[in-house]
C-alpha positions in Angstrom: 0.0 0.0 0.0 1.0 3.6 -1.0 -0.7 5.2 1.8 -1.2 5.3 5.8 -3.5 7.3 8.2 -0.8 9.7 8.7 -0.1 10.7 4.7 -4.0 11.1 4.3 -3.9 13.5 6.5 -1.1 15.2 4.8 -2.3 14.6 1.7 -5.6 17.0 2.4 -3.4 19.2 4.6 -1.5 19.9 1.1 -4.9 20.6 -1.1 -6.4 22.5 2.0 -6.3 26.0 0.2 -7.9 24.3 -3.3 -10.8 22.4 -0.5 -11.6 26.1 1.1 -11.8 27.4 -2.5 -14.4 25.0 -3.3 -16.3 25.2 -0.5 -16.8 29.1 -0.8 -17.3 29.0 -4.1 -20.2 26.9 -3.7 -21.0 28.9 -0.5 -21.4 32.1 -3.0 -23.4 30.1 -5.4 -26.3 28.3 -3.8 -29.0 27.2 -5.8 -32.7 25.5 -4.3 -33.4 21.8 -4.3 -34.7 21.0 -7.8 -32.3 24.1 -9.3 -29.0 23.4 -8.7 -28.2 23.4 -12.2 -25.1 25.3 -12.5 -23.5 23.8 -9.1 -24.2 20.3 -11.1 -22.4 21.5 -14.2 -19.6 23.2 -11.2 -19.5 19.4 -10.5 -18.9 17.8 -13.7 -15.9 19.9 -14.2 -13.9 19.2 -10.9 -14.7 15.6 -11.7 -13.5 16.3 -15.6 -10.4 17.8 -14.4 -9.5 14.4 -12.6 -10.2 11.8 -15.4 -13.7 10.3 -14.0 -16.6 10.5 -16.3 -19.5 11.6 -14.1 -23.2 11.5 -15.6 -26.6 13.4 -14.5 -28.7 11.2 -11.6 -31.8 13.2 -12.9 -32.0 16.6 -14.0 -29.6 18.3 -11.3 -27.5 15.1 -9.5 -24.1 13.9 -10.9 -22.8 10.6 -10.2 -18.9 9.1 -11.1 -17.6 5.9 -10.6 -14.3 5.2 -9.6 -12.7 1.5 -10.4 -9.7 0.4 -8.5 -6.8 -1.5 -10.0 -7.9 -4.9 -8.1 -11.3 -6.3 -8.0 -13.2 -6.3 -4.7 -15.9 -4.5 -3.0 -18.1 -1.7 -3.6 -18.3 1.5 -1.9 -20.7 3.9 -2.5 -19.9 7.8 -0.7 -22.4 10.7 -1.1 -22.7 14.0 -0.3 -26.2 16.9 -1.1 -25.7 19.6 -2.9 -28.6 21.8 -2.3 -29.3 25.2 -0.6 -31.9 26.5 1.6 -34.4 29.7 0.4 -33.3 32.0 3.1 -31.3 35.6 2.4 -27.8 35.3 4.1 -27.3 38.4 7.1 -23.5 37.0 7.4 -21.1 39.1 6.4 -18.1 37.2 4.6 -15.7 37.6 1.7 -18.1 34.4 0.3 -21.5 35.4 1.0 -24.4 34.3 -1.1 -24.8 36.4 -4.5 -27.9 34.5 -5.3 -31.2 37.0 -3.7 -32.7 34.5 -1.1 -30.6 31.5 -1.2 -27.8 30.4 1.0 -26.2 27.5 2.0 -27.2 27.5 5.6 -26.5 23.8 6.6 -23.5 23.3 5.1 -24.4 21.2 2.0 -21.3 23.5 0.3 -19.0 21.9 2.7 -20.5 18.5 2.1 -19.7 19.2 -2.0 -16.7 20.7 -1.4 -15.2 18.1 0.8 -16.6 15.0 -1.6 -15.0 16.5 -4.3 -11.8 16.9 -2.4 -11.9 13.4 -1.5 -12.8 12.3 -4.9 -9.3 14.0 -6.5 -7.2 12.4 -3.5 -8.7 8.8 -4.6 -7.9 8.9 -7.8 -4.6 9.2 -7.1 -4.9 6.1 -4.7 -6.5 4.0 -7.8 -3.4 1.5 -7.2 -4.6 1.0 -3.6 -8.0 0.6 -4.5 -9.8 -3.1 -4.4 -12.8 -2.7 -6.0 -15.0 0.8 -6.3 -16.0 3.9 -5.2 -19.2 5.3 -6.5 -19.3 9.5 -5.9 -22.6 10.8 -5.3 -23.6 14.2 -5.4 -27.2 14.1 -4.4 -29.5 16.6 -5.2 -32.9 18.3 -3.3 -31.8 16.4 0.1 -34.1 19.4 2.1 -37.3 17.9 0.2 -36.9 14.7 0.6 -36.4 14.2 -3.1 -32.8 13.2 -4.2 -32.3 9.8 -2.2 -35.2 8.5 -4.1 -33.9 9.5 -7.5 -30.5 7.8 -7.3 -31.7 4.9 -5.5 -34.6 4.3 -8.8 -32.0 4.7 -11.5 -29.8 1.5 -9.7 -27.0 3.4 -8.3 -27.4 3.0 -4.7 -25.6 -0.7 -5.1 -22.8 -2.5 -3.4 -21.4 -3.2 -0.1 -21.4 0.1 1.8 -23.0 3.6 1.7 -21.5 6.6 3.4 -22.3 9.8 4.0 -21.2 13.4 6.3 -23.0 15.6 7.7 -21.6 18.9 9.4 -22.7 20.2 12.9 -22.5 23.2 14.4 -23.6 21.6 18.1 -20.5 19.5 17.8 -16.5 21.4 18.2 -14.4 20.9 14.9 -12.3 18.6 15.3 -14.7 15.7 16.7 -16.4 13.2 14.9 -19.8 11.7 15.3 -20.2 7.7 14.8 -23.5 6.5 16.5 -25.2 3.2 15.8 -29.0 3.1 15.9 -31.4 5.7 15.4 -30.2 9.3 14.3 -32.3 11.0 12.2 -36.3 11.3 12.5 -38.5 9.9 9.1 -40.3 12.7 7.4 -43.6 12.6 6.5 -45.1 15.6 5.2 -49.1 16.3 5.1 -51.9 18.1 3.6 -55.6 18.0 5.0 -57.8 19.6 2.8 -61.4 20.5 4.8 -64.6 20.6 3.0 -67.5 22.6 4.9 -70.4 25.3 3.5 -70.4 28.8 3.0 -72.9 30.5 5.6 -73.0 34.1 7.2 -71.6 33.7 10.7 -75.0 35.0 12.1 -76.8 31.9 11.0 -73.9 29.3 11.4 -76.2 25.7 11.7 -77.1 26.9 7.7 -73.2 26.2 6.8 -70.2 24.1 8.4 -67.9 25.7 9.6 -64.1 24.3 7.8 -62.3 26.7 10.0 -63.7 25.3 12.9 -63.2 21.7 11.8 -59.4 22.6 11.2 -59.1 24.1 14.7 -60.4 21.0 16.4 -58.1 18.7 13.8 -55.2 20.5 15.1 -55.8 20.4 18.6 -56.7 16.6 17.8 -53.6 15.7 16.6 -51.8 17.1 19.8 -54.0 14.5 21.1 -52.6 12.3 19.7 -49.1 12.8 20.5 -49.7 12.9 24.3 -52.3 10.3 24.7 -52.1 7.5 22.1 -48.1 7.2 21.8 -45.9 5.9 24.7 -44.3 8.6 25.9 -41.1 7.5 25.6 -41.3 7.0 21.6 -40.0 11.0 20.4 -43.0 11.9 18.0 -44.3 14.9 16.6 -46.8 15.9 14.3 -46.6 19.6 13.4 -49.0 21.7 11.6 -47.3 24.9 10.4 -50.1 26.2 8.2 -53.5 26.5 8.1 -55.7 29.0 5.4 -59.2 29.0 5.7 -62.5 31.2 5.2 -62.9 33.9 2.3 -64.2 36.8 4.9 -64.6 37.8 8.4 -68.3 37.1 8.5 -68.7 34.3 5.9 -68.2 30.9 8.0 -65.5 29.4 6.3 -66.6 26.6 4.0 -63.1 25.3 3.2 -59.4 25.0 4.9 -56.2 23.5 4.6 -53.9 22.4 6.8 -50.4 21.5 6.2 -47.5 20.1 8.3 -45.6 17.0 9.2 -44.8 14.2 11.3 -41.6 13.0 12.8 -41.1 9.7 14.7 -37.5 7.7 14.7 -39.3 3.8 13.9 -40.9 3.0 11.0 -43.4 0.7 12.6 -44.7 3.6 14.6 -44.4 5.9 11.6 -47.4 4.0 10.0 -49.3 4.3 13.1 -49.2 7.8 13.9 -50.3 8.5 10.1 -53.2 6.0 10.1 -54.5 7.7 13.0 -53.9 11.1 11.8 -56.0 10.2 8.6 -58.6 8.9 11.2 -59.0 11.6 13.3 -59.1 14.1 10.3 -62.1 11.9 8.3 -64.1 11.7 11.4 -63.4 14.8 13.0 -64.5 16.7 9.9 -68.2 14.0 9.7 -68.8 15.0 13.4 -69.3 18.7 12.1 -71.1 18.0 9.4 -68.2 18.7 6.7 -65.4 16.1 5.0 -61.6 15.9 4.7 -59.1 14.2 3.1 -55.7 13.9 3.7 -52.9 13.5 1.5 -49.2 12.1 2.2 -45.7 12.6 0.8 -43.0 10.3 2.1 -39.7 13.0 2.0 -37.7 10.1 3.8 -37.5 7.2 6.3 -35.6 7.4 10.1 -32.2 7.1 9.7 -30.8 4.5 11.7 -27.2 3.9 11.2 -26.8 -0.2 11.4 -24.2 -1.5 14.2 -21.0 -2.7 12.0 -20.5 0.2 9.7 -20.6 2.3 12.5 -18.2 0.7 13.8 -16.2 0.8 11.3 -16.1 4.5 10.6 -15.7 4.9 14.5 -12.5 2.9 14.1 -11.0 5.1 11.2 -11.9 8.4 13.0 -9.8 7.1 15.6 -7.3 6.4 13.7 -7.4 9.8 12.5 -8.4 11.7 15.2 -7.6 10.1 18.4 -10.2 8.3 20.5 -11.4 11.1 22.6 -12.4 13.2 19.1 -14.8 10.0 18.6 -18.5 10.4 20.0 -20.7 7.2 19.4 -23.4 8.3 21.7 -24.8 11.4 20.2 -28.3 12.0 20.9 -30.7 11.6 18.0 -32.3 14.4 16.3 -36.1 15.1 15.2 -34.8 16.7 11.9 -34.5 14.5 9.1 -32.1 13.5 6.1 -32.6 11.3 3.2 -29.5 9.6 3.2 -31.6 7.4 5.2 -32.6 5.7 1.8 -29.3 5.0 1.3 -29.2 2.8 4.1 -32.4 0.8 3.5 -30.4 -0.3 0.4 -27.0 -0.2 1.3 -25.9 -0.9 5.2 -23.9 2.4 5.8 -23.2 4.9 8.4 -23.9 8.1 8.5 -21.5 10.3 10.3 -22.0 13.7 12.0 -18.3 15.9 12.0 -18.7 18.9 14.4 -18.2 22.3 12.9 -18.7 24.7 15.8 -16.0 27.1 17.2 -17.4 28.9 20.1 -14.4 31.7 19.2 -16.3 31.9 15.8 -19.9 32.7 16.8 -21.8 32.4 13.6 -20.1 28.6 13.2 -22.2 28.1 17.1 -25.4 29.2 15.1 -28.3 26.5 14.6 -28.7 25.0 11.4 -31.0 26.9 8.7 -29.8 30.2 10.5 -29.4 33.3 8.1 -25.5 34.0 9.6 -25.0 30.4 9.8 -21.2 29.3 8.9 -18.5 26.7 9.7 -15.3 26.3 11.3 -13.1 25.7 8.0 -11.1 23.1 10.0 -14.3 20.6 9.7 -13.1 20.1 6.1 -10.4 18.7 6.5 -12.1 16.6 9.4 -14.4 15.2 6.6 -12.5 15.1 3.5 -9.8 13.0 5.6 -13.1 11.2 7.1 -13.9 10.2 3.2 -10.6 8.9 1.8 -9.2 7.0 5.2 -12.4 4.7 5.9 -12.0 4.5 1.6 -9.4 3.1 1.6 -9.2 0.8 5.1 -12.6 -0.8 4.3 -11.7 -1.7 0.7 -8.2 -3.0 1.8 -10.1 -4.8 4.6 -7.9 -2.7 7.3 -10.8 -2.8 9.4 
C-alpha cells in the first residue's frame, strides 16, 4: 500500500487551500433543491479535471464511478448539494450572491469536501480493491434526491457513506452513532370541505375553519395520549388557510405540516390515526376531509458494524477522545436514510462549531450560519481514510 493514516492527513493538509476554495465557491453560489443546475455542471468539471466520467442522476444530480486496479468490493460515498431559500445576514468575503438563497447547513462543505476526497482517490486507484461510486445528491431538504439515485440503480454495493456537518459538535470531533439518528419525514396536507354560511346563522353552513381548529388540537391528542411517551413523535401543523371573509363561515381549509417519529413501525401508526382523526373529525361537524401524504424520507438508523467501522478510522485519525458514538438523536431528518435501507452504511455527524467563531455556534438553517473551516479537512480526511481501510479490509 501507497498510503497510511498519517499521509492522508497530509495529503488534504497539502490541497487545504484548493478544498476552502471549493467550499466558498459553492457557499457564494447556492442554488434551491430541484435548481442546482449550475452547481451540477460546477461538479462535472472538478470531476472532468481528474479523469472520472461523471453523468446526471436526474436533471440536477451527478454521479462518477471510480474502479480500483484490483477487483473487490463496492463503496458507495455521497454527499447533497442543495441550498436552503433564506437571504444570508452573514457578512463574509463568500456570502451568497444569489437573492434568497444560501447554504445554511452546510451542503457546500459536504460538496466541497466530496470532491476533495474524490481527487485524492484517484490518485490512490493503485490501492484501490474494487469501487468507489461519488454521489452528489440533489434536493436532500425535500426529501427528493435519495429516491432518485436509488430508482436509477445506483445506490448498489457493499457500503453507503455519508457526512454531515454540525454546528452543536466542536471541529475537530467526529460523530459515529449506531441506531437511530435522524427522525422519518412525513409531510401532510388536510384539505377541509364545509359550507359557506353568514356567521349569524352558522347551523345553515359548516364551519371548515372550525373543523381545522379541532383537527389541530386533535392531533396534539394524539401525540400525548395514544403514543408511549417515551417514543419522540411529533406531528406539526405549520399552516393553516381557511375562510374567504370575516363574516362568511368558512366553508373550506387546509392544513399542512408533518410528522416526525424515529421507527418506522410507529411511523405508520401515527399516520393511520392522523387520517382517522381528520375523516371523522370533519363527519362529526357535518363537513369532509381528506388527507394527502408525501413520504420525504425514512428514520435514519445507522446499522451497528458500519458504525463501527467509521468509529474505528476516525480514531485512527483523530484520536479516541475526538470519537463520540453516543450522540443524541435528532427530530430533523435527512434522506440519506434511503441509502441505508439499500445499502448498510453509516452516517456520520463531524462537528463544525467554534465557540471563538460565533456564527459557526449558530443553529442550522440560521441566516449568519457558517462553519469552522477546520471541519473540512475533518471530513475530507473522514472520506478517503475509511475509503481506503474498508476496501483494503484494514478494518
Amino acid at each position: 500500500m501507497s498510503y497510511s493514516i498519517e499521509t492522508i492527513k497530509q495529503e488534504v493538509l497539502e490541497e487545504r487551500d484548493y478544498l476552502v476554495s471549493l467550499r466558498r465557491y459553492l457557499h457564494t453560489h447556492p442554488e434551491l433543491p430541484r435548481e442546482e443546475y449550475e452547481t451540477a455542471k460546477f461538479i462535472e468539471e472538478e470531476l472532468n479535471k481528474i479523469g472520472l466520467n461523471p453523468r446526471r442522476v436526474g436533471e440536477t444530480g451527478v454521479y462518477a464511478l471510480l474502479e480500483g486496479s484490483k477487483p473487490g468490493k463496492a463503496l458507495i460515498l455521497r454527499a447533497d448539494i442543495d441550498a436552503l431559500p433564506i437571504t444570508e445576514t452573514h457578512e463574509c468575503s463568500y456570502k451568497s450572491v444569489n437573492p434568497g438563497k444560501m447554504h445554511a447547513c452546510g451542503h457546500d462543505a459536504h460538496t466541497a469536501c466530496l470532491l476533495e476526497a474524490a481527487r485524492i482517490l484517484v490518485k490512490h486507484k493503485e490501492d484501490i480493491k474494487g469501487s468507489i461510486a461519488f454521489c452528489f445528491q440533489q434536493a436532500e431538504e425535500i426529501g427528493y434526491g435519495a429516491n432518485i439515485f436509488v430508482g436509477e440503480g445506483l445506490v448498489k454495493g457493499d457500503r453507503c457513506f455519508g457526512i454531515h456537518l454540525a454546528s452543536n459538535i466542536l471541529a475537530g470531533k467526529v460523530s459515529a452513532t449506531a441506531g437511530p439518528n435522524n427522525a422519518s419525514v412525513d409531510y401532510f396536507k388536510i384539505k377541509v370541505n364545509g359550507a359557506c354560511a353568514h356567521v349569524s346563522t352558522p347551523e345553515l353552513g359548516v364551519d371548515a375553519a372550525y373543523i381545522a381548529s379541532m383537527i389541530t388540537v386533535g392531533a396534539q391528542g394524539l401525540v400525548t395520549r395514544r403514543t408511549n411517551p417515551t417514543d419522540s413523535v411529533i406531528i406539526g401543523i405549520g399552516k393553516i388557510v381557511a375562510g374567504t371573509a370575516y363574516n362568511i363561515v368558512a366553508g373550506e381549509a387546509v392544513l399542512e405540516g408533518t410528522i416526525r417519529v424515529m421507527y418506522p413501525e410507529i411511523r405508520s401508526k401515527v399516520k393511520s390515526e392522523l387520517k382517522e382523526l381528520a375523516e371523522n373529525t370533519a363527519k362529526l361537524y357535518g363537513g369532509s376531509a381528506e388527507i394527502e401524504y408525501q413520504d420525504f424520507t425514512a428514520p435514519l438508523i445507522n446499522p451497528e458494524i458500519p458504525s463501527k467501522e467509521v468509529a474505528e478510522v476516525a480514531a485512527k485519525l483523530f484520536g479516541r477522545d475526538n470519537v463520540i458514538t453516543n450522540r443524541p438523536y435528532s427530530l430533523g431528518g435527512d434522506d440519506f436514510a434511503e441509502f441505508i435501507l439499500e445499502v448498510p452504511g453509516c452516517y456520520a455527524y463531524v462537528g463544525s462549531g467554534n465557540p471563538e467563531i460565533k456564527e459557526t455556534t449558530l443553529a442550522h438553517h440560521d441566516s449568519s450560519f457558517d462553519i469552522d473551516e477546520k471541519s473540512l479537512e475533518v471530513a475530507t480526511a473522514l472520506h478517503v481514510a475509511y475509503a481506503l481501510e474498508y476496501l483494503n479490509d484494514n478494518i
